[in-house]
VOTI-300448 format. One line per field, with one value per residue: x, y, z of N, C-alpha, C, O in turn; residue in one letter. Coordinates in steps of 0.1 Angstrom, whole numbers, always signed. Each point is the difference from the previous one (the first is absolute). Last residue first. Example, Ala and Ser with C-alpha at 12.3 -4.5 7.8 and 13.67 -1.06 7.14 Angstrom:
% VOTI-300448
n_east <- +128; -2
n_north <- -22; -68
n_up <- +71; -2
ca_east <- +9; -9
ca_north <- +11; +12
ca_up <- +0; +0
c_east <- -8; +9
c_north <- +11; +12
c_up <- +8; +0
o_east <- +5; +10
o_north <- +11; +0
o_up <- +1; +7
residu <- S; A
This chain:
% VOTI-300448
n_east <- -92; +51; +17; +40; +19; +18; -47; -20; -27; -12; -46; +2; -21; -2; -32; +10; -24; -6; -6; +39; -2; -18; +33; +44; +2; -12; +42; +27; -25; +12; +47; +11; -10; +42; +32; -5; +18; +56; +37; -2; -14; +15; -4; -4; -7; +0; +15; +61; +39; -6; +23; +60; +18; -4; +35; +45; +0; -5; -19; -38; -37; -26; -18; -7; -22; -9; +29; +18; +55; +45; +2; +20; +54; +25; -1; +31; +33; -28; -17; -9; -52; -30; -30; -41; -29; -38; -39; -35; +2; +14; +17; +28; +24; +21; +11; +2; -13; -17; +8; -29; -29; -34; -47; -5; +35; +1; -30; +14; +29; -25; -22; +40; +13; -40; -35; -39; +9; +32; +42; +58; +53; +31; +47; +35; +41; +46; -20; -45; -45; -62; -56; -35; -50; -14; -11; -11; -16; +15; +4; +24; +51; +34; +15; +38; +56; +24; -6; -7; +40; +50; +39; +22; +23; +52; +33; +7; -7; +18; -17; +26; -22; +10; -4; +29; +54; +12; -14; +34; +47; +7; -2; +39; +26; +52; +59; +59; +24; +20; -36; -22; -38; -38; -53; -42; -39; -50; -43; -34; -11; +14; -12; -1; -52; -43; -14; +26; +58; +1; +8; +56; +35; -1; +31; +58; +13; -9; -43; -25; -53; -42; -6; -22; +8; -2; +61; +62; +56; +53; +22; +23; -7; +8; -39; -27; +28; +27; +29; +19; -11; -49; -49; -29; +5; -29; -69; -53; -45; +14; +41; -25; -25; +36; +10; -20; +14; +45; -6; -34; -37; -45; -48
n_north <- +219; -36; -49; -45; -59; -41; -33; -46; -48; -37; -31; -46; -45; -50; -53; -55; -50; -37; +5; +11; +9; +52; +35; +32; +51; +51; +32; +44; +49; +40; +42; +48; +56; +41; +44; +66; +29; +4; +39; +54; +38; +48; +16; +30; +10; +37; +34; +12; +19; -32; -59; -6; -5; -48; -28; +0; -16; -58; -48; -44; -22; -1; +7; +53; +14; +26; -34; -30; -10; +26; +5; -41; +1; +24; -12; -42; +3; -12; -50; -38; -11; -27; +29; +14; +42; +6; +47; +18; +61; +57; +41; +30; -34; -13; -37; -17; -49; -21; -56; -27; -37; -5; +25; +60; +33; +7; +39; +58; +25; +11; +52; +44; +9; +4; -15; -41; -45; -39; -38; -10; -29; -18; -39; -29; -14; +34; +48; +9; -16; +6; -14; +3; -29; -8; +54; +24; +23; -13; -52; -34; -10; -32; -54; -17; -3; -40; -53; -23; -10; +24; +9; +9; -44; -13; +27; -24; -56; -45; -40; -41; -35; -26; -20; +29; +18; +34; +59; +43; +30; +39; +54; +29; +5; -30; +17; +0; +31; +1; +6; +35; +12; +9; -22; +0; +17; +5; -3; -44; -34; -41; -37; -32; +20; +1; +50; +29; +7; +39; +59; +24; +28; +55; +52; +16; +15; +14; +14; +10; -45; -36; -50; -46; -63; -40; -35; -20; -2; +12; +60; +45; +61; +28; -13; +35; +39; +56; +27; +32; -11; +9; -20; -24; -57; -38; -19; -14; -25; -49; -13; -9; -53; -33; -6; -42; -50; -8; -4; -44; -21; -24; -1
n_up <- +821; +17; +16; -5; -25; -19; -30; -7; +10; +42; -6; -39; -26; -11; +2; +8; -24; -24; -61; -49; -53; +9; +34; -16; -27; +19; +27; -28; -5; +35; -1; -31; +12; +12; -33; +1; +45; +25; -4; -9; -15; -48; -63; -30; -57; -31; -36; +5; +44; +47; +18; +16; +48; +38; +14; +43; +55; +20; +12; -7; +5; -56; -50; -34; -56; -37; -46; -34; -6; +26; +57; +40; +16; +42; +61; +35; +52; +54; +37; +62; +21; -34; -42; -54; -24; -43; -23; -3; +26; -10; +11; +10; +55; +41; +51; +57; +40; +52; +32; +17; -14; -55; -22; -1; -29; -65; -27; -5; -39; -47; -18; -21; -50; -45; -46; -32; -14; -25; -19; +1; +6; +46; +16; +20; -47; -10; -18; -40; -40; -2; -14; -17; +17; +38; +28; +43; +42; +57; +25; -37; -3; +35; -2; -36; +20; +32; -28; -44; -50; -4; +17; +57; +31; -7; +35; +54; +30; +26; +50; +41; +53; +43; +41; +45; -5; -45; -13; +19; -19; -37; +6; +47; +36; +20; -33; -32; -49; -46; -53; -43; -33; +2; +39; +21; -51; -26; -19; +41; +42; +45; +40; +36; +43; +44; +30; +40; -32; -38; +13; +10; -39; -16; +29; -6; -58; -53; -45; -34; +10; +21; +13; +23; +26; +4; -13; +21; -9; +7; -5; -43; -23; -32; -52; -39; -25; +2; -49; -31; -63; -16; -17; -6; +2; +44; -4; +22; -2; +15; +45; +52; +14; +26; +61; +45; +20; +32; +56; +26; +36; +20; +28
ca_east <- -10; -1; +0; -15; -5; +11; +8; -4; +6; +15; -5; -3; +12; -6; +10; -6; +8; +0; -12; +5; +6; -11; -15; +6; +2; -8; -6; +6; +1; -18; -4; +0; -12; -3; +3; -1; -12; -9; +3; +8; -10; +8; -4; +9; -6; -6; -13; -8; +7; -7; -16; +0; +2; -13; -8; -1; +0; +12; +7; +12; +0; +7; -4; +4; +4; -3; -5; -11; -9; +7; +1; -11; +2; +5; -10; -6; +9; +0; +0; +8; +18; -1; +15; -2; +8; +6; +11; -7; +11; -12; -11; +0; +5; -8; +5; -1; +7; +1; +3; +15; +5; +10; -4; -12; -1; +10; -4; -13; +4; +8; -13; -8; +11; +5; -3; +9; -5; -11; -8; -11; -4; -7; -16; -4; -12; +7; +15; +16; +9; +15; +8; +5; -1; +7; -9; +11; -7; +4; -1; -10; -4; +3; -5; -11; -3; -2; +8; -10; -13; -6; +3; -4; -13; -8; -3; +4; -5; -3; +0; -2; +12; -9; -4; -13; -3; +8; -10; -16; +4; -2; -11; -2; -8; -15; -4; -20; -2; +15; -2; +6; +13; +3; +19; +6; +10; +15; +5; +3; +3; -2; -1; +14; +5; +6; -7; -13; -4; +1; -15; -10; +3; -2; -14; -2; +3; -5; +11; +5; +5; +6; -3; +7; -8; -16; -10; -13; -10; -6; -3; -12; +6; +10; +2; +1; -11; -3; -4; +1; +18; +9; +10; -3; +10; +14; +16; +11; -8; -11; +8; +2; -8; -5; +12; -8; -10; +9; +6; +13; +10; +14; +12
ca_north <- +5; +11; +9; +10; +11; +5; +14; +11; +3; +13; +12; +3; +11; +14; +11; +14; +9; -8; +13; -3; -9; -5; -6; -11; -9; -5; -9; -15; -3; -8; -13; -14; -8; -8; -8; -5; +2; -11; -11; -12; -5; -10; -6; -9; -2; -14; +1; -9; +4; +14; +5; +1; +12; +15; -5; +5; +12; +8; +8; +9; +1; -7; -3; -17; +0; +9; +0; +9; -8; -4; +14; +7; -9; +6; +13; -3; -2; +9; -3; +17; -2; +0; -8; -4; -12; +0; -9; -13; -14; -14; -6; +12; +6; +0; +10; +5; +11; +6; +14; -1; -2; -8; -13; -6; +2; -13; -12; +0; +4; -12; -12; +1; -1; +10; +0; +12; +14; -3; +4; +4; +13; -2; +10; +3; -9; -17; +3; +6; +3; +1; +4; +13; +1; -12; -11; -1; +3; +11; +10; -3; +3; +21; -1; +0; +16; +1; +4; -2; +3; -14; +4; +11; +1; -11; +5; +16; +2; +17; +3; +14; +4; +6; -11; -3; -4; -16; -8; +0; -9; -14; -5; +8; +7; -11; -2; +2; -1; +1; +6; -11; +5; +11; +0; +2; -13; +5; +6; +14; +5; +14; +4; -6; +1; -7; -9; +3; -13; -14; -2; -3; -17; -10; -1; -5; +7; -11; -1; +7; +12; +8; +13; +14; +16; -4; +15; -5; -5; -13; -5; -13; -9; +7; -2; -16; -8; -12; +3; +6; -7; +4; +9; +7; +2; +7; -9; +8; +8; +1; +2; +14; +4; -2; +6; +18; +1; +0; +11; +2; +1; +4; -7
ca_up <- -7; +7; -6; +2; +3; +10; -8; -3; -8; +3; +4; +13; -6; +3; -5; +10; +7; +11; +12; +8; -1; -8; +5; +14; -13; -7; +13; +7; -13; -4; +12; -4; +0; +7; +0; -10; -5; +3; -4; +15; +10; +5; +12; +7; +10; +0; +6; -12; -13; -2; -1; -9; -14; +4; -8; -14; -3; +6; -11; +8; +12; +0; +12; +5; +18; +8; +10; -4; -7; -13; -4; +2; -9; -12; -5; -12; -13; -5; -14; -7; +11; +16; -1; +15; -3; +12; -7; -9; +3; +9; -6; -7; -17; -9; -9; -11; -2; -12; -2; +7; +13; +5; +1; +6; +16; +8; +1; +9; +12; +2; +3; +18; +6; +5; +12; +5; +3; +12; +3; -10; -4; -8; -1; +13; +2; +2; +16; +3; +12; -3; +6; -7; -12; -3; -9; -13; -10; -5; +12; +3; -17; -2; +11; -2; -9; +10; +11; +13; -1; -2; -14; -8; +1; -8; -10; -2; -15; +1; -13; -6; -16; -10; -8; +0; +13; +1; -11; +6; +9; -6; -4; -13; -3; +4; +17; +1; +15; +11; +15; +1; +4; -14; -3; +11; +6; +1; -13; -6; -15; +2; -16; -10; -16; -9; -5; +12; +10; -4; -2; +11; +1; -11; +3; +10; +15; +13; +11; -5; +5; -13; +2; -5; -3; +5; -1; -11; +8; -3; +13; -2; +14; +5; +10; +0; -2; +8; +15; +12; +1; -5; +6; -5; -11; +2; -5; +1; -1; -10; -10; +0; -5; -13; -11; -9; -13; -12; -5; +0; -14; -3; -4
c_east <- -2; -15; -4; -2; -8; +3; +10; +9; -1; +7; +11; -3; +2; +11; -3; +12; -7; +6; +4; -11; -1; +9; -8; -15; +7; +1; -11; -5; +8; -1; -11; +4; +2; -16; -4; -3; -5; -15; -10; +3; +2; -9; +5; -8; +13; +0; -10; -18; -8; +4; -10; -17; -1; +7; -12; -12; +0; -9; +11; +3; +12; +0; +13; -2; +7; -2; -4; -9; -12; -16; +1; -9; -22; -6; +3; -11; -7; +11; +7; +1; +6; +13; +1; +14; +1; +14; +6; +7; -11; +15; -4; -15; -7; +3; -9; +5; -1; +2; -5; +2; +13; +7; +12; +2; -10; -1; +11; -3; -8; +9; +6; -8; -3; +14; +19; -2; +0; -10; -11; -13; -10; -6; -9; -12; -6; -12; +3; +6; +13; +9; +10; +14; +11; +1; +11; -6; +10; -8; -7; -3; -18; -10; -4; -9; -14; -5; -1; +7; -10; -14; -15; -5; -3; -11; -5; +0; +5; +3; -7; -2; -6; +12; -5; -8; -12; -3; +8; -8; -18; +4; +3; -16; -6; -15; -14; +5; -13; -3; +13; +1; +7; +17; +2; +16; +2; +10; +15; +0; +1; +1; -7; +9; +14; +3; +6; -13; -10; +1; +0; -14; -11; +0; -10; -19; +5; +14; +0; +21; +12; +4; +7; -7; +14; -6; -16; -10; -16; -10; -1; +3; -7; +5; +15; -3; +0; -14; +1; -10; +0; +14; +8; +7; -4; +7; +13; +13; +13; -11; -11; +14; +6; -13; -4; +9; -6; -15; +3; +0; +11; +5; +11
c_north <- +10; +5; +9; +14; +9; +10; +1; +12; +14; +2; +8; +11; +4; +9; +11; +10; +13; +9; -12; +5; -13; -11; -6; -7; -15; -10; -6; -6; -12; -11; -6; -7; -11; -9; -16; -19; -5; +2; -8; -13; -7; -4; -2; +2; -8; -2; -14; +4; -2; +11; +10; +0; +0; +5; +13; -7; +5; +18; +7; +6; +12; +1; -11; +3; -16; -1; +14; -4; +7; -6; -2; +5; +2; -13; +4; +12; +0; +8; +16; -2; +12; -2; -3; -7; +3; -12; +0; -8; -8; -11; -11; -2; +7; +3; +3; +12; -1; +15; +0; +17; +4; +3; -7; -15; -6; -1; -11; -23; -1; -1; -13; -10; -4; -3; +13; +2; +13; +13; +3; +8; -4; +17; +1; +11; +2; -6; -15; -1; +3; -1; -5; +4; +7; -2; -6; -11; +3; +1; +11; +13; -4; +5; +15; +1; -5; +17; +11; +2; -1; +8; -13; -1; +14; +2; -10; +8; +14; +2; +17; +0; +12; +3; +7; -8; -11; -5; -18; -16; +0; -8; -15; -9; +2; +11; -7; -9; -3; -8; -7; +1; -20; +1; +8; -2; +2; -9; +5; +3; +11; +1; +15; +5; -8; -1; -14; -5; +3; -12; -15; -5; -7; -18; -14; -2; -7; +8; -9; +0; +6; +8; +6; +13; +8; +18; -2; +17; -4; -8; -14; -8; -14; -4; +1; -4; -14; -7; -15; -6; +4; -5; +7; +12; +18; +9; +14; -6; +14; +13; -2; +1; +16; +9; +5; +6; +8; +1; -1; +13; +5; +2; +10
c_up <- -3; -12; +10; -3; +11; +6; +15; -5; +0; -9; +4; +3; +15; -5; +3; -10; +7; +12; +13; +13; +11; -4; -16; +8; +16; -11; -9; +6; +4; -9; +0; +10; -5; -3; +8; -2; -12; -8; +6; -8; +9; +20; +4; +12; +6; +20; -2; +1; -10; -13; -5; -1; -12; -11; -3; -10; -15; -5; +13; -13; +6; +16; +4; +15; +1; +12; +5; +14; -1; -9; -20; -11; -1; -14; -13; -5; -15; -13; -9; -17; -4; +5; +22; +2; +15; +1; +16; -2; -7; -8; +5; -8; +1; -17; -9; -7; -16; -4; -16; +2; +4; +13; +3; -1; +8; +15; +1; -2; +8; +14; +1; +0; +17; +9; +0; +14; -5; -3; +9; +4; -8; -3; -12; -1; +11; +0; +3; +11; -5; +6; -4; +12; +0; -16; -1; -7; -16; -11; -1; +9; +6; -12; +3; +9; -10; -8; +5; +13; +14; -7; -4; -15; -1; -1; -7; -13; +2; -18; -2; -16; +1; -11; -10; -7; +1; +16; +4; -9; +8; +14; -8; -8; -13; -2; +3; +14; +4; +17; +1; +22; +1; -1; -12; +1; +16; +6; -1; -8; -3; -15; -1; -7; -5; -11; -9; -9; +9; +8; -9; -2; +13; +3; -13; +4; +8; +12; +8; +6; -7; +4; -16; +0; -10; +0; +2; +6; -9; +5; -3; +12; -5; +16; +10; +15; +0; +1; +5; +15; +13; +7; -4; +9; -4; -8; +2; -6; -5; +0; -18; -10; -3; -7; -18; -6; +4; -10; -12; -7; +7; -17; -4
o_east <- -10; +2; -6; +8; -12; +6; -3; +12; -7; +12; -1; -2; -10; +12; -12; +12; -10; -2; -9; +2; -1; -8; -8; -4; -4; -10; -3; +2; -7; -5; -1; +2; -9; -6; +3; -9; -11; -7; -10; -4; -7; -3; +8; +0; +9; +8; -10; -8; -3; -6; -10; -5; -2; -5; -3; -1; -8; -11; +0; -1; -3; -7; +2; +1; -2; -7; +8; -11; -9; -5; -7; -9; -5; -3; -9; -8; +3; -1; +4; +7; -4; +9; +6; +3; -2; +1; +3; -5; -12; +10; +7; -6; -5; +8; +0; +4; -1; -6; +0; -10; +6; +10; -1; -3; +1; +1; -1; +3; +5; -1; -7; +1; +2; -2; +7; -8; +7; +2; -6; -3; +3; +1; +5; -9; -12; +1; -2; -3; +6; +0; -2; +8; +0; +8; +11; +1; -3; +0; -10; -8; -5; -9; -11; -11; -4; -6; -12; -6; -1; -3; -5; -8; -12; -7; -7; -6; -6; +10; -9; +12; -8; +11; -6; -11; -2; -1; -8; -4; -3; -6; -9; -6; -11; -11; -10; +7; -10; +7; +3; +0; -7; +6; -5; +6; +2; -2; +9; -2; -11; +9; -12; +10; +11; -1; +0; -11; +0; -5; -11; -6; -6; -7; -9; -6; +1; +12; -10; +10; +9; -2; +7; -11; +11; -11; -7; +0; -1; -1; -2; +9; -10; +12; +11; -5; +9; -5; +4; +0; -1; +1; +3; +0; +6; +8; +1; +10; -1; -8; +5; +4; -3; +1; -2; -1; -10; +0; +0; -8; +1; -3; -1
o_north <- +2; +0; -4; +8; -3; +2; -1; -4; +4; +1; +12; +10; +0; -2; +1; -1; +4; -1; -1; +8; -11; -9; -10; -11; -11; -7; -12; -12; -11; -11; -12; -12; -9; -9; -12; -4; -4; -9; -4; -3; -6; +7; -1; +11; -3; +5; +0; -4; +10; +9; +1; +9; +10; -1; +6; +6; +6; +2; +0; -7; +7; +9; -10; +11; -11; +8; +9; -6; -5; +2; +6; -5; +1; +3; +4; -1; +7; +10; +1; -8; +10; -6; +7; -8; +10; -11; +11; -11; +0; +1; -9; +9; +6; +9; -9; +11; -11; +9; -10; +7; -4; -6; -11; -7; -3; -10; -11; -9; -9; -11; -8; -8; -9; -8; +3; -6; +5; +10; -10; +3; -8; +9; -2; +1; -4; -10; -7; -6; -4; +10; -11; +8; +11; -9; +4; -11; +9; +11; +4; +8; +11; +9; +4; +4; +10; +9; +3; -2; -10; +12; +0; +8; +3; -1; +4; +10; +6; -2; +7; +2; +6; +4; -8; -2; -11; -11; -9; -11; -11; -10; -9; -8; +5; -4; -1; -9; +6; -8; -12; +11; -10; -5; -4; +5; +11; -7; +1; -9; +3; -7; +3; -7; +5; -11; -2; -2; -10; -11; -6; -9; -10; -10; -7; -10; -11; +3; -4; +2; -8; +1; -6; +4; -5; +2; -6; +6; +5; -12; -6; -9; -1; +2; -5; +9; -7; +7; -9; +3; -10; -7; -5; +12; +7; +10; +12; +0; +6; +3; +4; +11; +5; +6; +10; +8; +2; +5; +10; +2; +4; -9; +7
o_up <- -7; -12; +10; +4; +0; +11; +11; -2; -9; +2; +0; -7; +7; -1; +1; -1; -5; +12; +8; +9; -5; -4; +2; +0; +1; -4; +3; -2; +0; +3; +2; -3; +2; +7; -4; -8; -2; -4; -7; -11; +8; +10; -9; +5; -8; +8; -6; -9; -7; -5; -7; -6; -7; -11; -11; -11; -7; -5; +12; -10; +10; +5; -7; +6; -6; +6; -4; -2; -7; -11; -8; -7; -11; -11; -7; -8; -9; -7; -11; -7; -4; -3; +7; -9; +6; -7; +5; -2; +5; -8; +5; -5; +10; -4; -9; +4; -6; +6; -8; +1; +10; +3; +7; +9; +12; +6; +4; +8; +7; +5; +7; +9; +8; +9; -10; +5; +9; -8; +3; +11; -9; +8; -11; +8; -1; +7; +10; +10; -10; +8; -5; -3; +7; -1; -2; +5; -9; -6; +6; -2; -3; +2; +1; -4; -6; +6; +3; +11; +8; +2; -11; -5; +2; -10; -9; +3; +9; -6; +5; -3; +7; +2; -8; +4; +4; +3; +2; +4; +3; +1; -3; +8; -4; +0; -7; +5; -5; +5; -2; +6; +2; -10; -11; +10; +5; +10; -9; -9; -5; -4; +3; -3; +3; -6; -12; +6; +7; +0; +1; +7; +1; -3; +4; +4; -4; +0; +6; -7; -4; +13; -7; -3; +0; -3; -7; +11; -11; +2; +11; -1; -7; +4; +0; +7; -6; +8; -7; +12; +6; +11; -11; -2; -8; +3; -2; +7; -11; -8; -10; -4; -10; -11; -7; -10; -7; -11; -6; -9; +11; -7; -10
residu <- X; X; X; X; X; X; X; X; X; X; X; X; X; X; X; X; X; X; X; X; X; X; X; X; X; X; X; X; X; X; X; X; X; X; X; X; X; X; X; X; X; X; X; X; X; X; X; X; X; X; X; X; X; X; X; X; X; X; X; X; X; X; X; X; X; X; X; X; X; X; X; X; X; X; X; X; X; X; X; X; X; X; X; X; X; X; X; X; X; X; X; X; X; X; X; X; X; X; X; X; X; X; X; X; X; X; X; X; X; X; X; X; X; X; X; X; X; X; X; X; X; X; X; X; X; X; X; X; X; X; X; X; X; X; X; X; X; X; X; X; X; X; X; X; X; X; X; X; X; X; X; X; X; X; X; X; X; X; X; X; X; X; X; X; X; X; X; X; X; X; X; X; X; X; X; X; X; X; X; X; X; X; X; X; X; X; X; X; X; X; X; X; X; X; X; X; X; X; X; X; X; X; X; X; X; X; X; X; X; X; X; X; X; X; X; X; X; X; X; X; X; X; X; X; X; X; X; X; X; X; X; X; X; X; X; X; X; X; X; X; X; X; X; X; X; X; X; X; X; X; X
């Protein structure tokens, strides 16, 4: 049996409330094909390759993390990804820092990953990351098991002491090193840092992962695909398969 867009909307605006967005970004339902929903796909991005694998499994209904309309659009070609998604009959609903900042989102999701006790965890950087306690364990030993579990580039900065106190900020989090740093972290795990962050890193002799964006980030497509299926087991959901890093790394 078919559902409507407007009530997984619902279910994903209870999971990820709007209000938790910040002032700058775009969330909500963002195309609405007005079509009834019989599969969905999840995913970090939604692609030309994305949109394709939706309709080659009749999907209806695409969910992200990252807006597919961001930018106000001046001009739109039969290529681009919303004129695709309306060709095609397929909506789009896209959770982006709501679902940073959400409980069980997209930096608790990270925080599990990463072994950050759920007791006692804290959130900063506008609410989008979280910091507390873990393990003792090693700058490099954290670096090593992000590359193993989350599949993406990784690059580091090593401290000055074992890491017990951790803060995690997924995507480009690497702004939030200082504020970090402030709360008594010894390393931050984040997806993108600039240059001057590394230095400050190293200045402070406090740790800095840094693990890709997608890497960081592409597992709450699971996590989505799974609060939607257990809502909604009438529906074909799948996180996709051409959610992948954009990336390719040199070994």
């Amino acid at each position: 049996m078919s559902v409507t867009v407007q009530q997984i909307l619902g279910l994903l605006q209870a999971v990820a409330p709007p209000a938790l967005a910040l002032d700058w970004d775009n969330v909500g339902l963002l195309v609405d094909a007005g079509t009834p929903v019989d599969g969905v796909l999840t995913t970090l991005d939604i692609t030309p390759a994305v949109v394709r694998e939706a309709v080659e499994n009749d999907c209806q209904l695409i969910v992200s993390h990252h807006p597919v309309i961001f930018h106000p659009i001046k001009s739109l070609h039969a290529d681009d990804v919303p004129a695709l998604l309306m060709k095609n009959g397929i909506s789009a609903i896209c959770m982006h820092t709501n679902l940073d900042a959400a409980p069980g989102g997209v930096n608790d999701t990270l925080c599990d990953i990463l072994g950050i006790a759920a007791e006692g965890r804290e959130s900063f950087a506008e609410g989008c990351g979280r910091i507390g306690t873990t393990m003792p364990t090693t700058v490099e030993a954290l670096a090593k098991f992000c590359a193993d579990t989350l599949h993406s580039g990784v690059k580091y900065v090593n401290g000055q002491k074992p890491v017990t106190c951790l803060a995690e900020v997924s995507g480009g989090g690497g702004s939030y090193l200082q504020e970090a740093i402030d709360l008594g972290a010894d390393c931050l795990v984040t997806g993108e840092a600039a240059h001057h962050i590394a230095l400050l890193a190293k200045e402070k002799g406090v740790g800095l992962v840094v693990a890709g964006h997608w890497g960081t980030e592409h597992a709450v497509a699971d996590v989505l695909a799974a609060h939607i299926a257990k809502q909604f087991p009438q529906l074909a959901v799948a996180h996709a398969e051409a959610d992948k890093d954009p990336y390719s790394y040199l070994l």
